[in-house]
C-alpha positions as CSV (number, residue, x, y, z in Angstrom):
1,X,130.1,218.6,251.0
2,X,127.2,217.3,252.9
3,X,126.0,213.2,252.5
4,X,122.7,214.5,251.9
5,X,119.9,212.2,250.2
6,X,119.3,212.8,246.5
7,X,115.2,212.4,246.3
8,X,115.2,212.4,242.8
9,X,112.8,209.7,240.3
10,X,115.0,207.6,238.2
11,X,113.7,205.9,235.0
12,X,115.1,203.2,233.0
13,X,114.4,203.2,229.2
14,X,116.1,201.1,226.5
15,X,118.3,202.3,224.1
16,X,120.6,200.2,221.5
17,X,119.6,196.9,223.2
18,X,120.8,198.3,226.8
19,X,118.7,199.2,229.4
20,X,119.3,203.1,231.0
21,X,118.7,204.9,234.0
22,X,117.6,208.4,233.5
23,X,116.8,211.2,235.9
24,X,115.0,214.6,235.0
25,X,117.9,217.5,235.1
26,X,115.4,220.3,236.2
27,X,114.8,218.3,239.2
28,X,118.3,217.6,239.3
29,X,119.0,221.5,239.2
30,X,116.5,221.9,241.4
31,X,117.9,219.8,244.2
32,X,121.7,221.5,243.7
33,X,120.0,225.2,243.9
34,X,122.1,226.4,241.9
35,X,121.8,230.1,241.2
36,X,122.6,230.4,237.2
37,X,119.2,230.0,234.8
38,X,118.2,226.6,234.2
39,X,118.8,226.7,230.4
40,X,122.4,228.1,230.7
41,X,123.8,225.4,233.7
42,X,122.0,222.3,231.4
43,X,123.4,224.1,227.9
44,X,126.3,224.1,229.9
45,X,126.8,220.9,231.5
46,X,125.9,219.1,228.1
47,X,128.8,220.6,226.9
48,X,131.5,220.3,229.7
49,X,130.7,216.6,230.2
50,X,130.1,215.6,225.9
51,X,126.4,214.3,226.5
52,X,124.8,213.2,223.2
53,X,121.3,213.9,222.7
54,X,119.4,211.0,222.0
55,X,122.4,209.3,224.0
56,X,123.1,210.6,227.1
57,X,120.1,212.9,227.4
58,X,116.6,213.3,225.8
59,X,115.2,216.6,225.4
60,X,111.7,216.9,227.1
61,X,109.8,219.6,225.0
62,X,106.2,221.0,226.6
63,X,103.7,223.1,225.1
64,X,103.5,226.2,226.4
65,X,100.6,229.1,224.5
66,X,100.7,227.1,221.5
67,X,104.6,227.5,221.5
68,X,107.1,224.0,221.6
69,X,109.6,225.2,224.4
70,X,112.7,223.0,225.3
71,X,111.9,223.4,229.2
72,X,113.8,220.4,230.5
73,X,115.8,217.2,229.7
74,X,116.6,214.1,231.0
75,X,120.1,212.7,231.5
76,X,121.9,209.0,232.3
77,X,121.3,208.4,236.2
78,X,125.8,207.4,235.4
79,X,126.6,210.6,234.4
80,X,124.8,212.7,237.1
81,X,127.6,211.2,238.9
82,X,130.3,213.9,237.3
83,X,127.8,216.6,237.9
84,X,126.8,216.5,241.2
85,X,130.8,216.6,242.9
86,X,131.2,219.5,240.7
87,X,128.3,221.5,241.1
88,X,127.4,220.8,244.7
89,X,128.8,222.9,247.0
């Protein structure tokens, strides 16, 4: 595996009295290249590693023709940490 840098914006939001680092999957995704459609690697991921929305990760919804999609999310900065080894080849 290469020791390349991860460019990706981390934000910190509070949640239960603790303060959170975030980062946005897509980007995440993004920055891993991975080849499988965004929706099925975060469905997936969410599932393999037990994230909890509203937890763990915070659905990002845009509006898109009128239409609510669920386009991205957001996930703890500490759990991108059993991702990345994993899905980074």
């Amino acid at each position: 595996m290469s020791k390349e840098i991860i460019n990706i914006k981390v934000v910190q939001k509070t949640i239960n009295d603790e303060k959170k680092r975030f980062v946005n999957a897509r980007e995440l995704y993004e920055w891993l290249k991975s080849k499988r459609q965004f929706a099925d690697w975060i469905k997936d991921r969410i599932e393999k590693y037990d994230f909890i929305e509203n937890i763990d990760y915070f659905a990002v919804h845009k509006i898109v023709k009128g239409v609510k999609t669920r386009a991205d999310g957001m996930l703890i900065d500490e759990k991108t940490g059993q991702i990345i080894p994993k899905d980074y080849v």
